[in-house]
C-alpha positions in Angstrom: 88.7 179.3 55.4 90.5 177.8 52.4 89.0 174.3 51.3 90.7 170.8 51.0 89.8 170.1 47.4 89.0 166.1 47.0 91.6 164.2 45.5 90.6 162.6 42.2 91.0 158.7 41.5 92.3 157.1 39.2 89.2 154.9 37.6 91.5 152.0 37.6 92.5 152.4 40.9 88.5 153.1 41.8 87.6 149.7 40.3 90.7 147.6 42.3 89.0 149.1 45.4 86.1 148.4 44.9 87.1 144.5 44.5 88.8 144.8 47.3 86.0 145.9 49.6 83.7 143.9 48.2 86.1 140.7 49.0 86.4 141.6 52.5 82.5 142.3 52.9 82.0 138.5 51.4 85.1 136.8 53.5 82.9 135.0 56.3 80.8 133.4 53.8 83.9 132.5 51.9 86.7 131.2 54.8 87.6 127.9 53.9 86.1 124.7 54.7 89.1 122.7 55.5 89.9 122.6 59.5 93.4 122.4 58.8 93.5 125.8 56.0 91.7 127.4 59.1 94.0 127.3 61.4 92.6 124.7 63.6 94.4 121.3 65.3 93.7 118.1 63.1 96.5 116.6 64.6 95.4 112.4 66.1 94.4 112.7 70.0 97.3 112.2 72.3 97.6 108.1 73.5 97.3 107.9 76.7 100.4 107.0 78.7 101.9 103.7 79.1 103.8 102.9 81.9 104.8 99.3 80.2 105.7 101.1 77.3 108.3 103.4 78.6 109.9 100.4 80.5 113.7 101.0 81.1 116.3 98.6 79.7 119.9 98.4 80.1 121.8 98.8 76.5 122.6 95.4 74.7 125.0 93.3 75.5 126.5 94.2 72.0 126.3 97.4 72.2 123.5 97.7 69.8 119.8 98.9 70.1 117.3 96.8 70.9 115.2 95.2 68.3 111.5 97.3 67.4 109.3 94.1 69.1 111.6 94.7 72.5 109.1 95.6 75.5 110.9 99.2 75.7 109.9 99.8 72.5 106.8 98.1 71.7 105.1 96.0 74.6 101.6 96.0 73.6 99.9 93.4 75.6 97.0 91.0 74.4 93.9 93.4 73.7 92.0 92.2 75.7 87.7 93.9 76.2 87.4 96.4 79.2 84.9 96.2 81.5 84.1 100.0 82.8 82.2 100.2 86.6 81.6 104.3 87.0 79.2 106.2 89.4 79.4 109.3 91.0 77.4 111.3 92.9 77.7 115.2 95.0 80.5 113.4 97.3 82.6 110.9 94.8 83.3 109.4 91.7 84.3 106.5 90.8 85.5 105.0 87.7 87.3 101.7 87.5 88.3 99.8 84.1 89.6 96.4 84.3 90.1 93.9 81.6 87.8 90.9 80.4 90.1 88.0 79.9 87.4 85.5 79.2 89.2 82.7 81.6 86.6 82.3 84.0 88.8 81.7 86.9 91.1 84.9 86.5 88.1 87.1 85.7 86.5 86.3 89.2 89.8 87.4 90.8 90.3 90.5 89.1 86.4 91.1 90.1 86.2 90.5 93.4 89.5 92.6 94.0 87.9 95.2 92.1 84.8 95.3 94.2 86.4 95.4 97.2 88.3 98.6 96.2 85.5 100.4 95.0 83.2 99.3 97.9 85.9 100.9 100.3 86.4 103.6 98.6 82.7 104.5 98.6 82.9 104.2 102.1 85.4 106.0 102.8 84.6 108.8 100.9 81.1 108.9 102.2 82.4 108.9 105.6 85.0 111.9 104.8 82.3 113.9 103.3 79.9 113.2 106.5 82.5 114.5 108.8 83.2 118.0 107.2 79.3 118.9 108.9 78.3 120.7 105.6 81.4 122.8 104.9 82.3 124.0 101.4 85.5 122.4 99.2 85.5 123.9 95.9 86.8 121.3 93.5 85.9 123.1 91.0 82.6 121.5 90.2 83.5 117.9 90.4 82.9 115.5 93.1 85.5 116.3 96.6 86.8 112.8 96.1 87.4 110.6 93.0 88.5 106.9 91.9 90.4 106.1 88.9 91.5 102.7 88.1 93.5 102.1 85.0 95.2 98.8 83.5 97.7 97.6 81.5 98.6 94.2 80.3 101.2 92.1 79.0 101.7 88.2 78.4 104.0 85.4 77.8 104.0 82.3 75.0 103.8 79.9 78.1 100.4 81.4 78.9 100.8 83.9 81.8 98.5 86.9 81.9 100.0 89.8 83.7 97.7 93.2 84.8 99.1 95.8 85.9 96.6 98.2 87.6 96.9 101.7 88.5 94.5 102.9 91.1 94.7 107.0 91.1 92.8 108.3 94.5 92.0 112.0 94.7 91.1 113.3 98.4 92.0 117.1 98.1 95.5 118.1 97.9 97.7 119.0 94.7 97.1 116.3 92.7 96.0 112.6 93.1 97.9 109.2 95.2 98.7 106.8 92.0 99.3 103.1 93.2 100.2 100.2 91.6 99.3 97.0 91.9 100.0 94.1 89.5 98.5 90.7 89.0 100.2 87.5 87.6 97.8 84.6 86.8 98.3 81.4 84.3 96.0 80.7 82.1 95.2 77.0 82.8 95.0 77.2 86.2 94.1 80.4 87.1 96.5 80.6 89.7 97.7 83.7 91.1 102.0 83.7 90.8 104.5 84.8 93.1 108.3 84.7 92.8 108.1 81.0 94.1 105.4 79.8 91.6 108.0 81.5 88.4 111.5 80.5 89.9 112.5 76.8 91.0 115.0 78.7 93.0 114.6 82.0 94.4 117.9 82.1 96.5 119.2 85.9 96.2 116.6 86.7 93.6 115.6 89.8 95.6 119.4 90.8 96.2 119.9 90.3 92.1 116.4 92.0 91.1 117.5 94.9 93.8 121.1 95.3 91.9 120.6 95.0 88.4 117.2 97.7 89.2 119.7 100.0 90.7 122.0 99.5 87.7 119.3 100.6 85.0 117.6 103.8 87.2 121.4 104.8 87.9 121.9 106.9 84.9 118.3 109.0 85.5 117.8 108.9 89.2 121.6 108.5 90.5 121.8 112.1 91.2 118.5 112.6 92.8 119.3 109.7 95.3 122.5 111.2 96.3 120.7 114.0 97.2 118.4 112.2 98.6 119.8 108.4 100.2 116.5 107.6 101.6 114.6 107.8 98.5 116.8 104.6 97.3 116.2 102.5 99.6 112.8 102.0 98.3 114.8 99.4 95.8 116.7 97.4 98.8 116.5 93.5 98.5 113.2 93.5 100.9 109.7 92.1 99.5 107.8 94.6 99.9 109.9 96.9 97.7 110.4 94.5 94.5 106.6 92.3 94.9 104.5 94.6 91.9 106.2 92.8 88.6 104.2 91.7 85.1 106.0 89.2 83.3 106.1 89.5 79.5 108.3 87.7 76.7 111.7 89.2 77.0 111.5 89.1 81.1 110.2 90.2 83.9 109.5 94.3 84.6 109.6 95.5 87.8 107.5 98.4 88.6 107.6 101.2 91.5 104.7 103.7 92.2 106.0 107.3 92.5 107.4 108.3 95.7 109.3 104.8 96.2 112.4 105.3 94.6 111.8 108.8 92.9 109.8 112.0 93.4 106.2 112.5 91.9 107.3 114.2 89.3 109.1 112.0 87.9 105.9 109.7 87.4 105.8 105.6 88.1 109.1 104.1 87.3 109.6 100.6 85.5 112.5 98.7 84.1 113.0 94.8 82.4 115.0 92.4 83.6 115.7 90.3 80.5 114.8 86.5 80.7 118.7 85.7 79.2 119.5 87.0 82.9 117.0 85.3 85.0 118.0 81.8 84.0 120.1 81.1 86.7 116.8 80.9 88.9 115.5 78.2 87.1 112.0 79.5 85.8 109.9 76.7 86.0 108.1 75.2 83.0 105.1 76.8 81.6 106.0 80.2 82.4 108.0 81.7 79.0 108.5 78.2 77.4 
C-alpha cells in the first residue's frame, strides 16, 4: 500500500496557526464586556401605552401642525403618587393603581370606588372558581381570573383634575375586557362634574360632540363602519355613548372603550374637541379660565 507522505509547513505559517488556535482556545475569557459589543439589547424599556397620548385631533384650522405642547402630541398630566392595592391568591389576582392627589375630598372618591370594584371582583371571582367543582383551567400558571386597573390623568389651569381609569378583567377567553371609566373632579370643591357642571348650556352638546367625533374617527374607522353600520352607532348623540371624557387645557377628549365604535383590535379610541369649539356652550367659570 503506497503511503500519504505528510505535507511539510511552512514555519511561518506553523507560527500564524498556532496564534490562531491559541486565540480561539482563550475567546470566552476574552468576549467583550460591553452588553452592546455582545450583541445584546441596551435599548430603554418600552413606555407603556398612553391612551391620552395618542388622542386624535382634527388638522388645524390653518392647515398647519399642531404645536409640540398640543394634547396629541404631548398630554402628560400632573404626576401625581400612585397608590398600588395587589393580592392574589390560587383563584385571582388583583392589582389596582390609582393616583394620590393629596385633596382630601377627591382622594375619598377615587377610594371608595376603587374598593367597591375590587371587593366585587373578589367575589365574583371566588364564586366562578367555587362553581367549576374542582375542575382544571390551565392559565398557564397564573391565577384563572385577574384585575388590572390602570390610570391616566390630565388637568386644567382652572383647577380640574381628570382620571381616566382603565379596568382590564381577565375571565378566560382570548384576551382580557378593557373598560373605561373617567372621573372629573375640581379641586376646591371636590365635586364630581358632569356636562351640566362644565357647560352653562348644554342644548345639542351631545348632537355636536356626536358630529365633530364622527368627523375625526372618519378618516381611520370610516371604512370599517361601512362594513359594519352597527358598530357606529356606538357614537350617536345618546348619554351613555359620549359620558367617559377628561378635560385637559386645549379641550375636552372623549374616550370609547374597544368594541363601542371599533373592533378590539383596534384598541381604546380617543379624540379632542378643542376648547376654541366648545365656546358656544358657555363653559362656566372655573373650569379652563
Amino acid at each position: 500500500m503506497k503511503k500519504h507522505s505528510s505535507a511539510k509547513i511552512n514555519p511561518a505559517v506553523r507560527a500564524v496557526l498556532t496564534a490562531l488556535s491559541l486565540a480561539l482556545l482563550f475567546l470566552p475569557a476574552c468576549s467583550p464586556q460591553n452588553p452592546k459589543a455582545a450583541g445584546e439589547d441596551t435599548s430603554p424599556p418600552a413606555q407603556a401605552y398612553s391612551v391620552l397620548g395618542n388622542t386624535a385631533a382634527l388638522p388645524a384650522q390653518n392647515g398647519a401642525d399642531y404645536p409640540p405642547d398640543h394634547p396629541a402630541q404631548n398630554p402628560a398630566g400632573p404626576n401625581f403618587p400612585e397608590e398600588l392595592y395587589q393580592t392574589s391568591n390560587s383563584c385571582f389576582k388583583l392589582e389596582l393603581r390609582a393616583p394620590f392627589t393629596g385633596n382630601e375630598l377627591i382622594d375619598e372618591q377615587i377610594g371608595s370606588w376603587e374598593e367597591a370594584l375590587r371587593n366585587d371582583a373578589a367575589r365574583s371571582f371566588t364564586k366562578a372558581c367555587a362553581a367549576r367543582s374542582g375542575s382544571v383551567r390551565s392559565n398557564y400558571g397564573e391565577p384563572d381570573y385577574s384585575l388590572e386597573v390602570t390610570h391616566e390623568t390630565s388637568s386644567t389651569p382652572g383647577g380640574v383634575i381628570s382620571v381616566l381609569f382603565l379596568p382590564s378583567t381577565y375571565t378566560g377567553g382570548a384576551h382580557p375586557v378593557t373598560e373605561v371609566v373617567t372621573m372629573n373632579f375640581h379641586s376646591q370643591t371636590g365635586q364630581k362634574l358632569a356636562y351640566s357642571d362644565i357647560f352653562a348650556d348644554t342644548r345639542g352638546l351631545l348632537s355636536f360632540l356626536s358630529a365633530h367625533a364622527r368627523k375625526v374617527f372618519r378618516p381611520t374607522l370610516g371604512a370599517f363602519w361601512d362594513a359594519n353600520p352597527d358598530m357606529a352607532e356606538g357614537l350617536e348623540a345618546e348619554p351613555e355613548n359620549l359620558s367617559s371624557f377628561v378635560l385637559n387645557p386645549q379641550g375636552l377628549v372623549l374616550i370609547f372603550p374597544p368594541y363601542q365604535i371599533a373592533p378590539y383590535s383596534e384598541g381604546i379610541q380617543s379624540c379632542l374637541v378643542p376648547l376654541d369649539l366648545l365656546l358656544r356652550f358657555k363653559p362656566k367659570p372655573g373650569i379652563w379660565n
